[in-house]
Backbone as CSV, one residue per row, in Angstrom:
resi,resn,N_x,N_y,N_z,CA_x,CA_y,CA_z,C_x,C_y,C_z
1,UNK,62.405,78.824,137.226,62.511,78.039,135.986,63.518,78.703,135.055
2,UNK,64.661,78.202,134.367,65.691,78.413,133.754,64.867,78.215,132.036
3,UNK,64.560,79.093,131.184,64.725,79.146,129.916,65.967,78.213,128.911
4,UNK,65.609,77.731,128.045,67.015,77.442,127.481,66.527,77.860,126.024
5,UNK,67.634,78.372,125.644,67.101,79.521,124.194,68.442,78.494,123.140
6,UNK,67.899,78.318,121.898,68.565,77.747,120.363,69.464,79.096,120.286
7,UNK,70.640,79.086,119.773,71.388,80.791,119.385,72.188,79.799,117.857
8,UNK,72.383,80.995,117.501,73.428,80.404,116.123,74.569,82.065,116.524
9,UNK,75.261,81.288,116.750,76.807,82.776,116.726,77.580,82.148,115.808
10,UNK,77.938,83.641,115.591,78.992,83.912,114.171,80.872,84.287,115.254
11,UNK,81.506,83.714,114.199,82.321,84.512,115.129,83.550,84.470,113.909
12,UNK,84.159,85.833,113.642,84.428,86.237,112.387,86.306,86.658,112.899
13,UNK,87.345,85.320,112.504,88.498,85.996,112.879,89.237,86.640,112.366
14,UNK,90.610,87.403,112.568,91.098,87.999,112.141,91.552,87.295,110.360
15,UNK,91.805,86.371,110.091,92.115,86.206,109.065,91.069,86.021,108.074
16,UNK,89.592,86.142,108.598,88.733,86.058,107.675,87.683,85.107,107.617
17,UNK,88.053,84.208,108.202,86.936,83.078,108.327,86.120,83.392,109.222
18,UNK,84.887,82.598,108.627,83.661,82.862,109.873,83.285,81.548,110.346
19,UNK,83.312,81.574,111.556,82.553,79.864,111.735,81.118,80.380,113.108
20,UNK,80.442,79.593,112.288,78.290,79.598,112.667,78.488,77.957,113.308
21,UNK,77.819,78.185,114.436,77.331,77.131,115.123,76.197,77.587,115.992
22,UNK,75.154,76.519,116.661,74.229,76.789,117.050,74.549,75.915,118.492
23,UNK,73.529,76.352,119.604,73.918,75.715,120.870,72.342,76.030,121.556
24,UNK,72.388,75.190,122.737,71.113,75.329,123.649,71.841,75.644,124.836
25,UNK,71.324,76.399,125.272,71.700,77.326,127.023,71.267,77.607,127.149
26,UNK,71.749,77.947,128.772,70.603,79.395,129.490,71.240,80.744,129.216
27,UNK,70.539,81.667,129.358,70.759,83.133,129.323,72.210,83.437,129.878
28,UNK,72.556,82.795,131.142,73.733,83.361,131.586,75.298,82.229,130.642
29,UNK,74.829,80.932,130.323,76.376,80.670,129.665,76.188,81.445,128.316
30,UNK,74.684,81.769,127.792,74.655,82.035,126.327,75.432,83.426,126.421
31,UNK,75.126,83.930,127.281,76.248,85.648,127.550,77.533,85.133,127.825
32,UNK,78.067,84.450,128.660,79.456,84.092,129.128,79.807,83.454,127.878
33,UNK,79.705,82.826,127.004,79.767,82.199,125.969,80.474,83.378,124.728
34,UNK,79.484,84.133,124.821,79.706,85.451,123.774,80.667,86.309,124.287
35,UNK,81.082,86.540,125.282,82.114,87.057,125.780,83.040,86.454,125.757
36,UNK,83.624,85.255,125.952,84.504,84.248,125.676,85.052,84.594,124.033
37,UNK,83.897,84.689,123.459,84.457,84.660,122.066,84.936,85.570,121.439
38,UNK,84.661,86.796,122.002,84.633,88.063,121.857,86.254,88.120,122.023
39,UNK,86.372,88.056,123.778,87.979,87.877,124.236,88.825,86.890,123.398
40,UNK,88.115,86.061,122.907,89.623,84.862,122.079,89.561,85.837,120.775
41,UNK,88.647,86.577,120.402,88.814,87.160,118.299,89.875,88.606,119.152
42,UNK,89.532,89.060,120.198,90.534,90.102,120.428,91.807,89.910,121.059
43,UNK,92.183,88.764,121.242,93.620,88.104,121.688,94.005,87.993,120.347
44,UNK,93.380,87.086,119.216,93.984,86.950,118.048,94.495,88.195,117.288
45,UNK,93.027,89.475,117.292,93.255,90.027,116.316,93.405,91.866,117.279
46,UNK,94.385,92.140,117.718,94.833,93.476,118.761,94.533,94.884,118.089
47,UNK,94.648,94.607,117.015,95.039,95.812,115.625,92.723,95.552,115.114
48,UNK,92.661,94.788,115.057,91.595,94.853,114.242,90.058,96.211,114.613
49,UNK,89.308,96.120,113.496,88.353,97.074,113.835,87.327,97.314,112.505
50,UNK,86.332,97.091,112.580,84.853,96.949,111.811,84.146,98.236,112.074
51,UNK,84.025,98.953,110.482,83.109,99.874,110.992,82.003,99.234,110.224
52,UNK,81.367,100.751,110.006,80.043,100.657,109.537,79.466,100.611,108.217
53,UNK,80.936,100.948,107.604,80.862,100.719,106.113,81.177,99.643,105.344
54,UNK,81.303,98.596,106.469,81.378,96.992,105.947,83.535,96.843,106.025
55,UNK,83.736,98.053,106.014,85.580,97.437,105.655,86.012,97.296,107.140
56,UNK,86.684,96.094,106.676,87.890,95.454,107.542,88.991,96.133,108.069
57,UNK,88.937,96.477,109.055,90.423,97.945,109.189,91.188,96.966,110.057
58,UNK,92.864,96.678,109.485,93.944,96.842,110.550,94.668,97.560,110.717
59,UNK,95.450,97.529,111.800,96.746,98.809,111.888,97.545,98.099,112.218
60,UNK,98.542,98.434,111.198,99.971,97.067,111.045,100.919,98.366,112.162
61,UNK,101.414,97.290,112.808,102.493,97.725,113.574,103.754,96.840,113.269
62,UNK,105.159,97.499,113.403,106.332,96.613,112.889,106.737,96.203,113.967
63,UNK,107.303,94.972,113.817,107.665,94.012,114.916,109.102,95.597,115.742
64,UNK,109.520,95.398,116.331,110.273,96.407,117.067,112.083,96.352,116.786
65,UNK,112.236,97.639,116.001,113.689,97.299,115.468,113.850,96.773,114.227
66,UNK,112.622,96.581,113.018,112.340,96.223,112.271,111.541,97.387,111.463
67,UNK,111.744,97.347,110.125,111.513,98.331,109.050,110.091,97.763,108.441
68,UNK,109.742,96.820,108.488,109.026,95.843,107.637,108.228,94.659,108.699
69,UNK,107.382,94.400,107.841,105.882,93.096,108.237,105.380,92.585,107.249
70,UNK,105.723,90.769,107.537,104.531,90.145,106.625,103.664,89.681,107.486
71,UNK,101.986,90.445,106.475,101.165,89.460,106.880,100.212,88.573,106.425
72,UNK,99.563,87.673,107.427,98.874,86.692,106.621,97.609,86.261,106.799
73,UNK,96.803,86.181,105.890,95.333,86.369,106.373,94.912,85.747,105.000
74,UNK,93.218,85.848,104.916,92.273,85.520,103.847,91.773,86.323,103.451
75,UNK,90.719,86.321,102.519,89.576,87.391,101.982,88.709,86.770,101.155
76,UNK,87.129,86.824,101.800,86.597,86.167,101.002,85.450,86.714,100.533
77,UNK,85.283,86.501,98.938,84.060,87.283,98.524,84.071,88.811,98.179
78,UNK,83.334,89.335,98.282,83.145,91.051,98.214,83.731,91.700,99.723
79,UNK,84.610,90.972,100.740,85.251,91.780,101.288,86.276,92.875,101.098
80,UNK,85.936,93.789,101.849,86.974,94.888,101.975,88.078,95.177,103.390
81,UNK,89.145,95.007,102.547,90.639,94.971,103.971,91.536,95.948,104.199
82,UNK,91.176,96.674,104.832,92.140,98.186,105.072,93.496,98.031,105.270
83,UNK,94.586,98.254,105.785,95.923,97.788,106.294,96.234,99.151,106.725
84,UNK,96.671,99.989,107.573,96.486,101.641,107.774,97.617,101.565,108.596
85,UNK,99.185,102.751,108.614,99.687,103.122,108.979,100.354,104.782,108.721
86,UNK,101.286,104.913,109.427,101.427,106.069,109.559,102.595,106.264,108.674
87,UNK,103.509,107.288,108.200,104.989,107.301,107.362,104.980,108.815,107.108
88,UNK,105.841,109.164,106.641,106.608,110.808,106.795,106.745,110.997,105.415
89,UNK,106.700,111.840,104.697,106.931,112.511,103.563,108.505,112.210,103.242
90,UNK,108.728,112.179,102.306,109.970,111.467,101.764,110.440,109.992,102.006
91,UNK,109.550,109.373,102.971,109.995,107.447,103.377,109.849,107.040,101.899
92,UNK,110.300,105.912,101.973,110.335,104.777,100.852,109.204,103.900,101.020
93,UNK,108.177,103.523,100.425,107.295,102.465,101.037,107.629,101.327,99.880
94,UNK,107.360,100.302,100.112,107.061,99.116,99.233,106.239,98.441,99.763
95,UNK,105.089,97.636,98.890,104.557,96.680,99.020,104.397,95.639,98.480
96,UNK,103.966,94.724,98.786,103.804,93.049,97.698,102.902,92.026,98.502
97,UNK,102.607,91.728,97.459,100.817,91.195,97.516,101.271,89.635,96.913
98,UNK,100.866,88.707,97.660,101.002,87.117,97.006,99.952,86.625,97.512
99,UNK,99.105,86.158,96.353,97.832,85.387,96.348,97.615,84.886,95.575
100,UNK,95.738,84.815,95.449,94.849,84.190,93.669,95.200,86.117,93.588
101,UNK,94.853,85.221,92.114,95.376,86.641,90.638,94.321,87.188,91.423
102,UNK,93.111,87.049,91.640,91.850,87.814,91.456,91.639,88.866,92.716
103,UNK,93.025,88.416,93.225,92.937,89.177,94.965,94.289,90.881,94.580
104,UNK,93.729,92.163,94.781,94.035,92.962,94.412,94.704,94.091,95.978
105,UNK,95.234,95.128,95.815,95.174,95.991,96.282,95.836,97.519,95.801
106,UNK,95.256,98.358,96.398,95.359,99.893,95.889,95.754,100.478,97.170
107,UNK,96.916,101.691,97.246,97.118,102.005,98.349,96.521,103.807,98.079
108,UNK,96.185,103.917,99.082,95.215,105.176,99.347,96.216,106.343,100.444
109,UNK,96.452,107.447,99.603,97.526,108.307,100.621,96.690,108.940,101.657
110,UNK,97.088,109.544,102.493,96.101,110.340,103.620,95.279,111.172,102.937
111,UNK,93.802,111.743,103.654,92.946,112.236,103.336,92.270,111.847,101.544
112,UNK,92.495,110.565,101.368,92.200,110.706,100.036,90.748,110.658,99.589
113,UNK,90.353,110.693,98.188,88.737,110.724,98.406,88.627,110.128,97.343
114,UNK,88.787,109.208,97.151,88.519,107.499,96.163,89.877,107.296,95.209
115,UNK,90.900,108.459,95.218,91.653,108.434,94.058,93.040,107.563,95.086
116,UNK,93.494,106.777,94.262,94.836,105.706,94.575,95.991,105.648,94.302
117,UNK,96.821,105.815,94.872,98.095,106.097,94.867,98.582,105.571,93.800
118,UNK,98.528,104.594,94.116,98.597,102.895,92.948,97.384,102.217,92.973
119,UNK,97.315,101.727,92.416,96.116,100.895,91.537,96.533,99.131,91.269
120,UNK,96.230,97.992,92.200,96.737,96.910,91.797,95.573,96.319,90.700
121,UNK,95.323,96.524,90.340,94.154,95.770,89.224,94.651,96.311,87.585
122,UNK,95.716,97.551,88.048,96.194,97.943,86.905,97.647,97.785,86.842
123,UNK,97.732,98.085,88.163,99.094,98.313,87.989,100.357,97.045,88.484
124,UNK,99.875,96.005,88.729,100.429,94.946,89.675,100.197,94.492,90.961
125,UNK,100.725,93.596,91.625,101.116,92.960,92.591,102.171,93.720,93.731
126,UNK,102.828,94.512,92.960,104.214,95.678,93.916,104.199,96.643,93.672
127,UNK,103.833,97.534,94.769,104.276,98.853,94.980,105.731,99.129,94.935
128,UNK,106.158,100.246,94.850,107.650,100.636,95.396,107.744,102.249,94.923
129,UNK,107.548,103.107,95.977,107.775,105.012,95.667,108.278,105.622,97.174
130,UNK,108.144,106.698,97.067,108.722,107.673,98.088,107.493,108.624,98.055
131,UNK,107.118,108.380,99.263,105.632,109.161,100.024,105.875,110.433,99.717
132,UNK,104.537,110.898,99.012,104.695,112.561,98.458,104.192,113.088,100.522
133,UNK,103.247,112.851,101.072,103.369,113.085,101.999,103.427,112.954,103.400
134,UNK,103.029,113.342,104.600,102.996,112.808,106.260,101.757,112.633,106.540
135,UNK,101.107,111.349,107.194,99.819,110.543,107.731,99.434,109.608,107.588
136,UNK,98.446,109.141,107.270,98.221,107.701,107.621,97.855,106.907,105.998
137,UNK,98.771,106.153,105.796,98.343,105.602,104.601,97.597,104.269,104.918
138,UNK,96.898,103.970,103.424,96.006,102.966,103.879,96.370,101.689,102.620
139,UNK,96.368,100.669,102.554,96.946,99.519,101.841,95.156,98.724,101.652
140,UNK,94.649,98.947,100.612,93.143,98.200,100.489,93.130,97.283,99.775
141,UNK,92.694,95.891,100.141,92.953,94.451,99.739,90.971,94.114,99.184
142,UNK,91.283,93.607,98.345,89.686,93.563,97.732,89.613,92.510,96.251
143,UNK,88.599,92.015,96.051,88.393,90.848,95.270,87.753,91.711,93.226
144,UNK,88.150,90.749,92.795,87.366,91.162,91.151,87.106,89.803,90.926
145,UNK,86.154,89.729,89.548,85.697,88.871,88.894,85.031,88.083,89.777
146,UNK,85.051,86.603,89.608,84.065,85.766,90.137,84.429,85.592,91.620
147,UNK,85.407,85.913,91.680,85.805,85.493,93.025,85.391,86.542,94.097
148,UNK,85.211,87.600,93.699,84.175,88.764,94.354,82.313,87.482,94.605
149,UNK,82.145,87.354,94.059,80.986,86.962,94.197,81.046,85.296,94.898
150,UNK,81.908,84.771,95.306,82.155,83.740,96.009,82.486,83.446,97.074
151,UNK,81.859,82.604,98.005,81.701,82.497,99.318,83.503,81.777,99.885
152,UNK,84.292,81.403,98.865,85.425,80.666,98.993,86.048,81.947,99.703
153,UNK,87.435,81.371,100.847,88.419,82.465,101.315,89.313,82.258,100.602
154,UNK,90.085,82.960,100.335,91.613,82.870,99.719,92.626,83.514,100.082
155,UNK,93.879,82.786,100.702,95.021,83.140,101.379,95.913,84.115,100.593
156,UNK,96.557,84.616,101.859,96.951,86.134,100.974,98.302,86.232,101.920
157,UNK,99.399,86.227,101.924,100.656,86.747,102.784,100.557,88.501,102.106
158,UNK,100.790,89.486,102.846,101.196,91.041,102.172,102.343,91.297,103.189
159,UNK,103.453,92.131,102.139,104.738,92.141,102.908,104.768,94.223,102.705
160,UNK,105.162,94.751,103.983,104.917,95.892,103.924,105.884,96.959,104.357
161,UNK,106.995,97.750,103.756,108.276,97.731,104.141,107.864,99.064,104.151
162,UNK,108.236,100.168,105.287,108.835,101.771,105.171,110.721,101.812,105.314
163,UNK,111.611,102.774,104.698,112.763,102.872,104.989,113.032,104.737,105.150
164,UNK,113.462,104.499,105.691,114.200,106.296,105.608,112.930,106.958,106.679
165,UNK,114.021,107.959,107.366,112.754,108.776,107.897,113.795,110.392,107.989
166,UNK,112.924,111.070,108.148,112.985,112.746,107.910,114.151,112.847,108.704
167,UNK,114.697,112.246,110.265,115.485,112.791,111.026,117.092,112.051,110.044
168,UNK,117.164,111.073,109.532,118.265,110.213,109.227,118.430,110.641,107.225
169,UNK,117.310,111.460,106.676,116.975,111.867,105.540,116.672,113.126,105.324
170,UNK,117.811,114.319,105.622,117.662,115.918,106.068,117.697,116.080,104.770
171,UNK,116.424,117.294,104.716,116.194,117.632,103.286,116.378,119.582,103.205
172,UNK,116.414,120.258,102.171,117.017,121.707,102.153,115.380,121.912,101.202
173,UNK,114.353,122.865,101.760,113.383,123.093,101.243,114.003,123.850,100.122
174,UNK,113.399,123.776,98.942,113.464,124.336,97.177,114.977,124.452,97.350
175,UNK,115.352,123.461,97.047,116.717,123.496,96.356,117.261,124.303,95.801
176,UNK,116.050,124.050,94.624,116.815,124.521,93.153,115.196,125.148,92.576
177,UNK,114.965,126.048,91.829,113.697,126.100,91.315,114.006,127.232,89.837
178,UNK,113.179,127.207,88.787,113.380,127.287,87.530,112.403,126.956,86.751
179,UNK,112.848,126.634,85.090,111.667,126.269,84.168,112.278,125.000,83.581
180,UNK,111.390,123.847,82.874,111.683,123.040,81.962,111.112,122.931,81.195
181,UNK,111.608,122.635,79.921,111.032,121.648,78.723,109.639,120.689,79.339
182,UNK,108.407,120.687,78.838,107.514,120.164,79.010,106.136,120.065,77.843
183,UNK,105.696,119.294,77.827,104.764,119.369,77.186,103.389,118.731,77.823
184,UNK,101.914,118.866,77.795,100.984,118.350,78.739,100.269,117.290,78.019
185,UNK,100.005,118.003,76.719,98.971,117.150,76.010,99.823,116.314,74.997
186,UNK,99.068,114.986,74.195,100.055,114.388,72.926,99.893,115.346,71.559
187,UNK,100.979,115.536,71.133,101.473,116.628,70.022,101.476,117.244,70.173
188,UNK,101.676,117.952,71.141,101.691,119.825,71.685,103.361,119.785,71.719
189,UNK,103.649,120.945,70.989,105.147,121.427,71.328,105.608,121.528,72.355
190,UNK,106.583,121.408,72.776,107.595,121.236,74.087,107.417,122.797,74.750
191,UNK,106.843,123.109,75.915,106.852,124.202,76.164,107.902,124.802,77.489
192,UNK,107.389,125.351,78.852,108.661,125.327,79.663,107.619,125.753,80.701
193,UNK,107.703,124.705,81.682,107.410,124.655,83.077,108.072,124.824,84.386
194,UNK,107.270,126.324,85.183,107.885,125.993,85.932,108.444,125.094,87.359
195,UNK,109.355,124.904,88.064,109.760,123.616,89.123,110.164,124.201,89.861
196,UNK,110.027,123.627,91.258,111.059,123.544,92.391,111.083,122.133,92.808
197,UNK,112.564,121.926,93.677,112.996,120.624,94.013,113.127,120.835,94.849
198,UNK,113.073,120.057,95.799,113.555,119.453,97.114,114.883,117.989,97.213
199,UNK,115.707,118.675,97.068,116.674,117.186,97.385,117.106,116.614,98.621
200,UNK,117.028,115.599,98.627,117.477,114.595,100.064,118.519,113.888,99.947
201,UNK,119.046,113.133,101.118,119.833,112.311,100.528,120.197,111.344,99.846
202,UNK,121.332,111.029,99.663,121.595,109.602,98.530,120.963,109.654,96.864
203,UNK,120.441,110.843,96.787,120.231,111.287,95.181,118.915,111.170,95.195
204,UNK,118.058,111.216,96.600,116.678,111.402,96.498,116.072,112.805,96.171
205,UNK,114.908,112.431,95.579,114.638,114.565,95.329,112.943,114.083,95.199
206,UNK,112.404,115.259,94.791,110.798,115.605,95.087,111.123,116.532,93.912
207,UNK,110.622,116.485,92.676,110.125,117.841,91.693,108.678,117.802,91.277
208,UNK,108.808,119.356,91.480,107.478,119.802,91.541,107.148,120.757,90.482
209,UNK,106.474,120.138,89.507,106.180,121.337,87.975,104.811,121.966,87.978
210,UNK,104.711,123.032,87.416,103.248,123.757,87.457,102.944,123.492,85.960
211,UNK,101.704,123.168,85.883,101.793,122.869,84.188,101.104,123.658,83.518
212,UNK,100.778,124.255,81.913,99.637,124.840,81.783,98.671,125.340,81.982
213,UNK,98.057,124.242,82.823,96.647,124.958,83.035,96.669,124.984,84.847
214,UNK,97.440,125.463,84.946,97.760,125.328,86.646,97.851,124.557,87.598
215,UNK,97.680,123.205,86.616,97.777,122.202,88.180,99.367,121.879,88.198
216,UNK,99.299,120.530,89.055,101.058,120.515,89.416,101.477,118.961,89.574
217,UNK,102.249,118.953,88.831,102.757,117.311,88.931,104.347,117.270,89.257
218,UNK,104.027,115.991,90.325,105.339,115.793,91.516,105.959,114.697,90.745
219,UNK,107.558,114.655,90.349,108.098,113.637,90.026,109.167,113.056,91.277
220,UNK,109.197,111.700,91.453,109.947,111.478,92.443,111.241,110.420,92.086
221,UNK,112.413,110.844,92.624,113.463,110.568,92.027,114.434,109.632,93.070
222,UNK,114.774,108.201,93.148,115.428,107.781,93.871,117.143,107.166,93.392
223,UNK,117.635,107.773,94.642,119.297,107.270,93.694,119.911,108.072,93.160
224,UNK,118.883,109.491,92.219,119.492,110.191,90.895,118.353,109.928,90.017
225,UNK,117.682,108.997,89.641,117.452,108.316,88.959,116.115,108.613,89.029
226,UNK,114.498,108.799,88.228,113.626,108.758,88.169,112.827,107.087,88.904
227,UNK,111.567,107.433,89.668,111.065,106.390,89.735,110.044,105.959,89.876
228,UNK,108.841,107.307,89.875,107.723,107.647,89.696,107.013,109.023,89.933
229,UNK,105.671,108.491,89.781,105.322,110.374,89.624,103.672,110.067,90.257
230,UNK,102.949,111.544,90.927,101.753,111.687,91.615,100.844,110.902,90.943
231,UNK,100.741,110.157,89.559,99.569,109.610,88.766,98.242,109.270,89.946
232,UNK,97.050,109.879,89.184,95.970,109.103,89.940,95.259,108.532,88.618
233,UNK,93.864,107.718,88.881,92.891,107.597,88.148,92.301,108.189,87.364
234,UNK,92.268,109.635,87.600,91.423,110.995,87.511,92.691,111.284,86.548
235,UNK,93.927,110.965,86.524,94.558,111.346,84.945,94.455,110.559,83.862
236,UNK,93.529,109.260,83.550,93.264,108.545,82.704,94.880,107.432,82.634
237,UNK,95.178,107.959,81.305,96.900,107.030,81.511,97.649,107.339,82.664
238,UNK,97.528,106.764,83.086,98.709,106.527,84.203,99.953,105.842,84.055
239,UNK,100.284,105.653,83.059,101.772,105.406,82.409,103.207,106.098,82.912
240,UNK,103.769,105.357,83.340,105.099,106.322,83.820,106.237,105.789,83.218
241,UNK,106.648,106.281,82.399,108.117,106.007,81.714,109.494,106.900,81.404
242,UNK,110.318,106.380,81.566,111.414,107.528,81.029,112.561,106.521,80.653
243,UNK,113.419,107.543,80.464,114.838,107.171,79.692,116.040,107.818,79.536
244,UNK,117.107,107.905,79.459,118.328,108.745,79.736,118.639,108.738,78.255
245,UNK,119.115,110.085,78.018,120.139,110.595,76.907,121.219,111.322,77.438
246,UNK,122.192,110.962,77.550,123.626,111.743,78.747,123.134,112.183,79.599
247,UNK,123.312,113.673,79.721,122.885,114.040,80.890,120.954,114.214,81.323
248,UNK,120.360,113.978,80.256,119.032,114.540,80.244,118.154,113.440,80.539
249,UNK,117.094,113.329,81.243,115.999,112.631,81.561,114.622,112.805,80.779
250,UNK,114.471,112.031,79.571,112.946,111.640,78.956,111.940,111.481,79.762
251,UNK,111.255,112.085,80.447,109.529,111.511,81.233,108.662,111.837,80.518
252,UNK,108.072,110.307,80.777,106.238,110.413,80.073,105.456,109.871,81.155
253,UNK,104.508,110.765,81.598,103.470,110.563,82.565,102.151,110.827,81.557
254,UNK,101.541,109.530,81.425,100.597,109.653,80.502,100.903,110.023,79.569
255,UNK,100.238,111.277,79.429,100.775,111.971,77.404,101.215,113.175,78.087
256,UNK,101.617,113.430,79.145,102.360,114.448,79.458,104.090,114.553,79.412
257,UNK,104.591,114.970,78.848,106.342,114.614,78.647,106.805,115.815,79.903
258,UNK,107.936,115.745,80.174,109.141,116.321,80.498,110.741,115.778,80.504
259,UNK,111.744,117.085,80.130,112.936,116.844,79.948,113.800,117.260,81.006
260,UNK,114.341,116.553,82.199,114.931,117.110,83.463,116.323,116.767,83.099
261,UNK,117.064,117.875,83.645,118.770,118.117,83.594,118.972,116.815,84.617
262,UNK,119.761,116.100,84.692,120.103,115.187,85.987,120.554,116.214,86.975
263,UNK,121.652,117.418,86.339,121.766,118.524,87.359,120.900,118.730,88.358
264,UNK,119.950,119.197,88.238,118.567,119.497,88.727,117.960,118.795,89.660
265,UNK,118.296,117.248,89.831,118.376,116.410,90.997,119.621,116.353,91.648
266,UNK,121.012,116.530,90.853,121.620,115.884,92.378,122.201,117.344,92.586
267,UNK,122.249,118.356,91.772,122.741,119.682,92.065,124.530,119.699,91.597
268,UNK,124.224,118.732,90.862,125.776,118.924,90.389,126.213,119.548,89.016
């Protein structure tokens, strides 16, 4: 005598949707059945992977001969969407995010432990810096406001570019190293910190200041030109601004200032 058992399967694809249906079978199509489905979500989705902490992990790979990937998917509700690759200390990364407003992401450098590179809920829709270091970065896609709490999906293209790598981007460890004009806190006199640089090519550089109270903040410079700095969460303002006076560079990271020679990046 053959059993025939009611089942309701879920079957959850790569872009996010889930579709529930229920069926009557026997034991052996209700298994062949689930395997079937299993094999079509892992034809779709090659890169994908679910742990145990509820997040969505992919691993973007670039089409071949190509710097860059868009991709395209959903997110719905209180999901969480990893995006995880690998990049070298000094690459260029950019990212860009097109969706609903309410759809966010924060990119997370290797080994990190909740603190974000960037911050999209604060900071925008686009990334664009030069990797302080080498491993696996992670790109986390995630919902706010009501739309966290809603069963609706919402379409999302993310476009994800690395350029430059260490062999085509030869760098001369500490360049240059010395003191600058600095100040940490707002209204504290301009004091003098010390730096070392690392310059690369095309007017790229890495400076590295020790501040006051011993910690160390990395400014990163593309072109010549300033274009961001280590900010996390854990420094409150995360503000990055500057400005040129001839030869000299204005930075404000938070309420922390510094005054860099342009010398000092391109070594001229």
């Amino acid at each position: 005598m053959i059993r025939v058992f009611t089942t309701r399967d879920t079957i959850l694809t790569d872009s996010g949707l889930r579709y529930s249906f229920a069926t009557k079978r026997s034991p052996m199509k209700r298994y062949s059945c689930i395997a079937l489905a299993l094999l079509s979500c892992a034809t779709l989705a090659p890169a994908y992977a679910a742990a145990d902490d509820g997040i969505i992990r992919h691993t973007v790979q670039f089409p071949k001969g190509q710097s860059g990937t868009t991709l395209h998917g959903s997110i719905q509700g209180n999901d969480t969407l990893d995006y995880t690759l690998v990049a070298a200390q000094g690459q260029q990364m950019s990212v860009t995010l097109n969706g609903k407003s309410s759809t966010y992401f924060n990119l997370l450098a290797p080994g990190n432990h909740g603190e974000a590179l960037f911050n999209g809920s604060i900071e925008g829709d686009h990334y664009q810096g030069i990797l302080p270091t080498k491993g696996q970065y992670t790109v986390r896609l995630y919902q706010m406001g009501a739309a966290k709490d809603s069963s609706t999906a919402h379409s999302f293209t993310l476009t994800i570019r690395i350029q430059g790598t260490s062999a085509s981007r030869p760098t001369s460890q500490h360049s240059a190293s010395g003191t600058l004009p600095c100040a940490q806190h707002s209204g504290q006199p301009m004091g003098q910190c010390p730096f070392s640089v690392t310059r690369q090519a095309n007017g790229d550089a890495t400076l590295t200041l020790t501040l006051p109270d011993q910690r160390q903040r990395t400014l990163f410079f593309s072109h010549g030109k300033p274009l961001n700095a280590d900010l996390s969460q854990a420094d409150g303002d995360m503000t990055f601004t500057w400005q040129q006076q001839d030869d000299l560079f204005l930075i404000r990271c938070g309420h922390e200032r510094y005054e860099v020679p342009a010398a000092a990046i391109t070594g001229g």
